[in-house]
Backbone atoms as SQL, in Angstrom:
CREATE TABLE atoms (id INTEGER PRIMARY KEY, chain TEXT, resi INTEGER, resn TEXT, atom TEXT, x REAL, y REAL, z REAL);
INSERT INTO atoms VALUES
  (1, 'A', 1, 'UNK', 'N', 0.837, -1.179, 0.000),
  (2, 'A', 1, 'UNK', 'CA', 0.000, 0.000, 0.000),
  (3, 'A', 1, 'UNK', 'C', 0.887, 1.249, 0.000),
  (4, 'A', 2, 'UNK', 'N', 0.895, 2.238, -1.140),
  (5, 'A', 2, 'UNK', 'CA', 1.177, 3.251, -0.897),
  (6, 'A', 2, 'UNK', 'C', 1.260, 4.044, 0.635),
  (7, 'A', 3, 'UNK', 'N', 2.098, 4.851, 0.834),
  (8, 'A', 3, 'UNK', 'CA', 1.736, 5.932, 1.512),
  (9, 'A', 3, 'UNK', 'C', 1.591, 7.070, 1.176),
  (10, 'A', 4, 'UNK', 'N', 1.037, 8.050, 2.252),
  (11, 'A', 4, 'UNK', 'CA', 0.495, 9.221, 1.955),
  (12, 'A', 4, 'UNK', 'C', 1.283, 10.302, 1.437),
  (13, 'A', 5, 'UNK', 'N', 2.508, 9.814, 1.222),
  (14, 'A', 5, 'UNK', 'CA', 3.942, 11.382, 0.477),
  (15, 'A', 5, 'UNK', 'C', 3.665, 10.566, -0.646),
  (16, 'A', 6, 'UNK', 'N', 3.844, 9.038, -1.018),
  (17, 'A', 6, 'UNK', 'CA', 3.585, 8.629, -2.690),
  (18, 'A', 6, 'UNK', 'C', 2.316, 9.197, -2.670),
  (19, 'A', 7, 'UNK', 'N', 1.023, 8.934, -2.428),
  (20, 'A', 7, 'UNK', 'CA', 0.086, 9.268, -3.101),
  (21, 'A', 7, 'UNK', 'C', -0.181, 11.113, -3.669),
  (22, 'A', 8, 'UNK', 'N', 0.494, 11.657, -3.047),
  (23, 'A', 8, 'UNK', 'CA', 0.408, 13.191, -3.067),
  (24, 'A', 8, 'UNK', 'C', 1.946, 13.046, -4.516),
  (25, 'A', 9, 'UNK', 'N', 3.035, 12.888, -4.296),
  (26, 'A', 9, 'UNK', 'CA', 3.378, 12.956, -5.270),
  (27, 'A', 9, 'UNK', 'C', 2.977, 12.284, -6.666),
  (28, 'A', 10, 'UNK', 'N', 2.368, 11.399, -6.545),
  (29, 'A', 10, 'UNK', 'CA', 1.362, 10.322, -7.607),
  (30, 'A', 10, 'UNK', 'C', 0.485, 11.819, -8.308),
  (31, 'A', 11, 'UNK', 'N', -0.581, 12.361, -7.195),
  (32, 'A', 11, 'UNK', 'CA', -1.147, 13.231, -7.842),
  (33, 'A', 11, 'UNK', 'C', -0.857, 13.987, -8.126),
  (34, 'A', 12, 'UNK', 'N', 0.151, 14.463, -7.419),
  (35, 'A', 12, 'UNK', 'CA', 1.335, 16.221, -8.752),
  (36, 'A', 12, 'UNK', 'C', 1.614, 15.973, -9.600),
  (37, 'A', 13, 'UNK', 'N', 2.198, 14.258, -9.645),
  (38, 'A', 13, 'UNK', 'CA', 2.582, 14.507, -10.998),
  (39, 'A', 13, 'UNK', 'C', 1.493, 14.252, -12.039),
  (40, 'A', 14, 'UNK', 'N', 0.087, 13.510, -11.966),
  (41, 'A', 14, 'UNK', 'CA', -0.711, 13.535, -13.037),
  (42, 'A', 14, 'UNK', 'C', -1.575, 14.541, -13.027),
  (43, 'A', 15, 'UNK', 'N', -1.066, 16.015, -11.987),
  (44, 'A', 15, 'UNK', 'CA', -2.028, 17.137, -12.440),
  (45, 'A', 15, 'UNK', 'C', -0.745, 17.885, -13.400),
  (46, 'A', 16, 'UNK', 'N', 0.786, 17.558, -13.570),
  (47, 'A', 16, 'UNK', 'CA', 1.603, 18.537, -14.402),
  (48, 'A', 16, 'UNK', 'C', 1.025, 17.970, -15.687),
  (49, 'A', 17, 'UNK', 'N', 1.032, 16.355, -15.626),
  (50, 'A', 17, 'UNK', 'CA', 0.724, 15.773, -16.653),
  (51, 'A', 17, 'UNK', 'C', -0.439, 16.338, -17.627),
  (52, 'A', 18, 'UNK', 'N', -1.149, 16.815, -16.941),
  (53, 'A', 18, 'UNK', 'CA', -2.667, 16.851, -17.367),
  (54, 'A', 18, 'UNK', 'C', -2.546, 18.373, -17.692),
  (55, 'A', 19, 'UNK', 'N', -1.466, 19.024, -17.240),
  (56, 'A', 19, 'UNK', 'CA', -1.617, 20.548, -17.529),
  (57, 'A', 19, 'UNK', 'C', -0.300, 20.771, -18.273),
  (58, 'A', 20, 'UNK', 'N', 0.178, 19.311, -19.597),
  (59, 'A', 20, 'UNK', 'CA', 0.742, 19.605, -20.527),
  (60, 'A', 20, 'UNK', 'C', 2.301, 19.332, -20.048),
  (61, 'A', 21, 'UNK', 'N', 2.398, 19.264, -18.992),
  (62, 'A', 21, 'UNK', 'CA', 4.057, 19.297, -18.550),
  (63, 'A', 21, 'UNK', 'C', 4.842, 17.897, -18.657),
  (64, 'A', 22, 'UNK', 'N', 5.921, 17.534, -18.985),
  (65, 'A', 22, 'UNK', 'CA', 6.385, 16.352, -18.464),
  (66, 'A', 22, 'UNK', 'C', 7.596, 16.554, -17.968),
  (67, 'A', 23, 'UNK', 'N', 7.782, 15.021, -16.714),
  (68, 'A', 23, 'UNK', 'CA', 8.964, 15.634, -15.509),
  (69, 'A', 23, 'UNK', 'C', 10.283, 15.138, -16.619),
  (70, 'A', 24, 'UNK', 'N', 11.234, 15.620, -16.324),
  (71, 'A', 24, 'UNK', 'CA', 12.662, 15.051, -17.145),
  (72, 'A', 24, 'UNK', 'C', 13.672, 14.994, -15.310),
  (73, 'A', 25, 'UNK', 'N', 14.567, 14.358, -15.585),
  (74, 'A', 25, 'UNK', 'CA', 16.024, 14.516, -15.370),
  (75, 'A', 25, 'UNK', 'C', 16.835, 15.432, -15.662),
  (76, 'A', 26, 'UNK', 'N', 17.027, 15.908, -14.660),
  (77, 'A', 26, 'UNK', 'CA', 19.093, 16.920, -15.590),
  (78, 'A', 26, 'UNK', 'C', 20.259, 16.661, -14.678),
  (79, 'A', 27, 'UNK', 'N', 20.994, 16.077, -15.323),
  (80, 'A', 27, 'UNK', 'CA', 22.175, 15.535, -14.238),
  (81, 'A', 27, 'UNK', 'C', 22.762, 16.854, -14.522),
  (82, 'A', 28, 'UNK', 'N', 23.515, 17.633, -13.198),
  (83, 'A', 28, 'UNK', 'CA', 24.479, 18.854, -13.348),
  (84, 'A', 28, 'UNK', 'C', 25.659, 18.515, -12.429),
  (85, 'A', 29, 'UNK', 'N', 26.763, 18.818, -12.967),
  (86, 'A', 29, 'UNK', 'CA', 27.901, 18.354, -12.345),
  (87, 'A', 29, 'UNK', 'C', 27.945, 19.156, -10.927),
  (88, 'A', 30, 'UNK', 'N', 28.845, 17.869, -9.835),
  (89, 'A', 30, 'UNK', 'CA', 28.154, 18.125, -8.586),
  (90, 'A', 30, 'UNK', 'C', 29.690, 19.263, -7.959),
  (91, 'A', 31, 'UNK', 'N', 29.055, 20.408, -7.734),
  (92, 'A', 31, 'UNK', 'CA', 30.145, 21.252, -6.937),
  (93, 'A', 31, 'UNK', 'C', 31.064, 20.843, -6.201),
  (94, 'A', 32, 'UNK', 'N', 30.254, 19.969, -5.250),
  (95, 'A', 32, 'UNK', 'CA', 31.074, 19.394, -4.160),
  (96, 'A', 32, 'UNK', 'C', 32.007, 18.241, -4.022),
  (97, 'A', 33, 'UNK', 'N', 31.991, 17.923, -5.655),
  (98, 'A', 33, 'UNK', 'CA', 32.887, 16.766, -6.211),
  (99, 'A', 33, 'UNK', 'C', 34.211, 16.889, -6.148),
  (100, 'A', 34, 'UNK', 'N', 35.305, 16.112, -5.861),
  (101, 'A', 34, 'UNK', 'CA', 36.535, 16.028, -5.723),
  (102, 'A', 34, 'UNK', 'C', 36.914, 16.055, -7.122),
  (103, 'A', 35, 'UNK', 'N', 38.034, 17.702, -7.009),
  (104, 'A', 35, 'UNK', 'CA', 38.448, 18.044, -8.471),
  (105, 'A', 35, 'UNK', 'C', 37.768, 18.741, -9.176),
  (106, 'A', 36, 'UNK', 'N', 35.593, 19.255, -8.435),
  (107, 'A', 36, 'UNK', 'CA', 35.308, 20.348, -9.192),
  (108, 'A', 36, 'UNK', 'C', 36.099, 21.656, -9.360),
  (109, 'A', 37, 'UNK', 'N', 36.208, 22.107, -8.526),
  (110, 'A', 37, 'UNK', 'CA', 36.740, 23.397, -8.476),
  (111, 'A', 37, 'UNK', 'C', 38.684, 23.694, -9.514),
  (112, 'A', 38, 'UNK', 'N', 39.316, 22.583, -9.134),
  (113, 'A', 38, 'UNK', 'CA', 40.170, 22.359, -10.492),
  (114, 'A', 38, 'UNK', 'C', 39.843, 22.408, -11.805),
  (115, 'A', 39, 'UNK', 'N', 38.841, 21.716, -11.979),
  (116, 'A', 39, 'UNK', 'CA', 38.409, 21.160, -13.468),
  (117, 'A', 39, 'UNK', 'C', 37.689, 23.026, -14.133),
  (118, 'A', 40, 'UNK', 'N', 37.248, 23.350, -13.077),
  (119, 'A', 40, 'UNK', 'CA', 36.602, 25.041, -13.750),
  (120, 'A', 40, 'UNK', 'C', 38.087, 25.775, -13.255),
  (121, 'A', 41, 'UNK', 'N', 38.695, 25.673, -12.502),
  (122, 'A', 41, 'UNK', 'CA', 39.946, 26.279, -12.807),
  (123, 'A', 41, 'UNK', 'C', 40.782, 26.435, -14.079),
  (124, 'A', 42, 'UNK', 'N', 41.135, 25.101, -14.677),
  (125, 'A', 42, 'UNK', 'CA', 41.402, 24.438, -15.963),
  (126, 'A', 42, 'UNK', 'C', 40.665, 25.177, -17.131),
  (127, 'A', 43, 'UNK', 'N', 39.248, 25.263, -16.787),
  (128, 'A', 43, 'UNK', 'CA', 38.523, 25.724, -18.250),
  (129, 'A', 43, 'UNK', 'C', 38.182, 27.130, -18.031),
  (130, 'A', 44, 'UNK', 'N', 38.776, 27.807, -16.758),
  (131, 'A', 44, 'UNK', 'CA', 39.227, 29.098, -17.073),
  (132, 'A', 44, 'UNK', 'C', 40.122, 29.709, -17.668),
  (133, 'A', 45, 'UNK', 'N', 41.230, 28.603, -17.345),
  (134, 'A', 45, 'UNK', 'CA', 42.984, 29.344, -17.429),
  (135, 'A', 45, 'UNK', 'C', 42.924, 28.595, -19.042),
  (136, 'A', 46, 'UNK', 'N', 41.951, 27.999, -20.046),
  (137, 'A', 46, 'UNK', 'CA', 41.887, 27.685, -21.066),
  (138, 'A', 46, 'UNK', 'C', 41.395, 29.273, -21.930),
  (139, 'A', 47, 'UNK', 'N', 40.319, 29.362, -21.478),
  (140, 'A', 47, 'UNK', 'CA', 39.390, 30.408, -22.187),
  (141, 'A', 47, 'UNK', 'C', 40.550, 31.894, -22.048),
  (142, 'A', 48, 'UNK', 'N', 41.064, 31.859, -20.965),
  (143, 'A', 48, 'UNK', 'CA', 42.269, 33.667, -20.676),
  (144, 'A', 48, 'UNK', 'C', 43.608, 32.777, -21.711),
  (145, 'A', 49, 'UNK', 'N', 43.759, 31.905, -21.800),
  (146, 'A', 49, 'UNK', 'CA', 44.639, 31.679, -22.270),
  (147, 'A', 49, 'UNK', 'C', 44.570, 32.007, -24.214),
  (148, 'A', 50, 'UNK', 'N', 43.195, 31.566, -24.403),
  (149, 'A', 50, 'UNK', 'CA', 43.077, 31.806, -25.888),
  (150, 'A', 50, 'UNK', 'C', 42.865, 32.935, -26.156),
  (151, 'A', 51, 'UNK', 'N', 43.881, 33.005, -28.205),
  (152, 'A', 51, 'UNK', 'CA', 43.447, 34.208, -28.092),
  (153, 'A', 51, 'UNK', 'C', 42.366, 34.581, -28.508),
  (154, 'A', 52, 'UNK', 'N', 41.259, 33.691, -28.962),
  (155, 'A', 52, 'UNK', 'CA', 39.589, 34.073, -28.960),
  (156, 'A', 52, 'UNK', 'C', 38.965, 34.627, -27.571),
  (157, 'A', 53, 'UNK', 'N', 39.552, 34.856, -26.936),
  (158, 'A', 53, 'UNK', 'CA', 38.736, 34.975, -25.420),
  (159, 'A', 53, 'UNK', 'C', 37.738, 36.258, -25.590),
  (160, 'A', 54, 'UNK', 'N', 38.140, 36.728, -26.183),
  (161, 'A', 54, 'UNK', 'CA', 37.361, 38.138, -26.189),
  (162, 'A', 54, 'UNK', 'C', 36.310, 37.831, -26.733),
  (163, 'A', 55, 'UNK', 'N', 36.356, 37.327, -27.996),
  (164, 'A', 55, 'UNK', 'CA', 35.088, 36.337, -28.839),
  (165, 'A', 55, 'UNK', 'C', 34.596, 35.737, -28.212),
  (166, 'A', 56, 'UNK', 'N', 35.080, 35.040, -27.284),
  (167, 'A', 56, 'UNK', 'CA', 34.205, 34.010, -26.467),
  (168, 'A', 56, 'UNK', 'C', 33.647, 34.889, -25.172),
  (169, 'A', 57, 'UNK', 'N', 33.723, 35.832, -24.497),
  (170, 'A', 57, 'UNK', 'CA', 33.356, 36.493, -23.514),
  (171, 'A', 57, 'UNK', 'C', 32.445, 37.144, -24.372),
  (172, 'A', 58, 'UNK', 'N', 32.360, 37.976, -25.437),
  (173, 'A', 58, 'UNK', 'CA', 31.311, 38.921, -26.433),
  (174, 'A', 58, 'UNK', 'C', 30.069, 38.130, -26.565),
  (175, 'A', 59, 'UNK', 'N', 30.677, 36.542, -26.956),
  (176, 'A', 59, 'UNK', 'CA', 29.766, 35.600, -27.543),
  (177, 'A', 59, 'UNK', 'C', 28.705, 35.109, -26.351),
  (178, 'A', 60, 'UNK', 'N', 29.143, 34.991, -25.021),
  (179, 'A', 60, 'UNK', 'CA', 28.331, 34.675, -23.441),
  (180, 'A', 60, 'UNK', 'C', 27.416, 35.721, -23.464),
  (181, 'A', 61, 'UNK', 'N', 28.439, 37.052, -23.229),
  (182, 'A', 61, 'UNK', 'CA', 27.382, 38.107, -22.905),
  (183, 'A', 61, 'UNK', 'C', 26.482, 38.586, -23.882),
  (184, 'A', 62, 'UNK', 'N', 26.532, 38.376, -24.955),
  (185, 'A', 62, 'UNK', 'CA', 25.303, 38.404, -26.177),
  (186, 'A', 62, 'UNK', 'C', 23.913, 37.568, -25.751),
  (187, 'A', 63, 'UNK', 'N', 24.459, 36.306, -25.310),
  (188, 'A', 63, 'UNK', 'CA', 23.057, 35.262, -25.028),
  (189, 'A', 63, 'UNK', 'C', 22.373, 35.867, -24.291),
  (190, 'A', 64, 'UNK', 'N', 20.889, 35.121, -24.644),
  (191, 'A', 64, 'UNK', 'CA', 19.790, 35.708, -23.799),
  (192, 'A', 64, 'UNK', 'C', 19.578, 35.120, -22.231),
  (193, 'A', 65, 'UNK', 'N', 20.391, 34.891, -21.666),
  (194, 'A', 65, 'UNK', 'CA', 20.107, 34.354, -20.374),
  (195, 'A', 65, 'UNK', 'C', 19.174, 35.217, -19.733),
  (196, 'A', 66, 'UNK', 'N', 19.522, 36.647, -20.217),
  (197, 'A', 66, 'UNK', 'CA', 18.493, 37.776, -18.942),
  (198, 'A', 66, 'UNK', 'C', 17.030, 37.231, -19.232),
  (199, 'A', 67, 'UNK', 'N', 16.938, 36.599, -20.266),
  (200, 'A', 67, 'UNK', 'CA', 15.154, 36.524, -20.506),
  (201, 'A', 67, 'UNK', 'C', 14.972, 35.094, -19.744),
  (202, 'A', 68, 'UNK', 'N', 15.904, 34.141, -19.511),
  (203, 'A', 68, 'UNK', 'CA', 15.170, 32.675, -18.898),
  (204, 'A', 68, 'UNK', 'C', 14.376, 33.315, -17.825),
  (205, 'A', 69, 'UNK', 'N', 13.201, 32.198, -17.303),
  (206, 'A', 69, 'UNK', 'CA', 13.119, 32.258, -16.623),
  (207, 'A', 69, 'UNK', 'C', 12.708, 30.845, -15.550);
């Protein structure tokens, strides 16, 4: 027999369902992982290192991130 946190999540999810939504997954790499903070170290001292960087900084701040929501 179910319990009462499954049955409430049971019904959220067939009211997103029903109002067009479906749930996904997004795996995002975990901060607190041994070697995150290296590994974005690395693909900083990549990006200052090239000489596209400027292109590639023009090219970030162009995107529309301000509109996600």
């Amino acid at each position: 027999m179910a319990g009462n946190s499954t049955k409430r999540v049971r019904e959220y999810r067939n009211k997103m369902r029903a109002a067009g939504l479906k749930q996904v997954t997004i795996w995002v790499p975990d901060v607190n992982a041994p070697g995150f903070a290296e590994k974005v170290a690395e693909a900083i001292a990549i990006v200052n290192a090239s000489a596209s960087e400027k292109a590639i900084l023009e090219e970030l701040s162009n995107s529309e991130i301000e509109d996600w929501k």
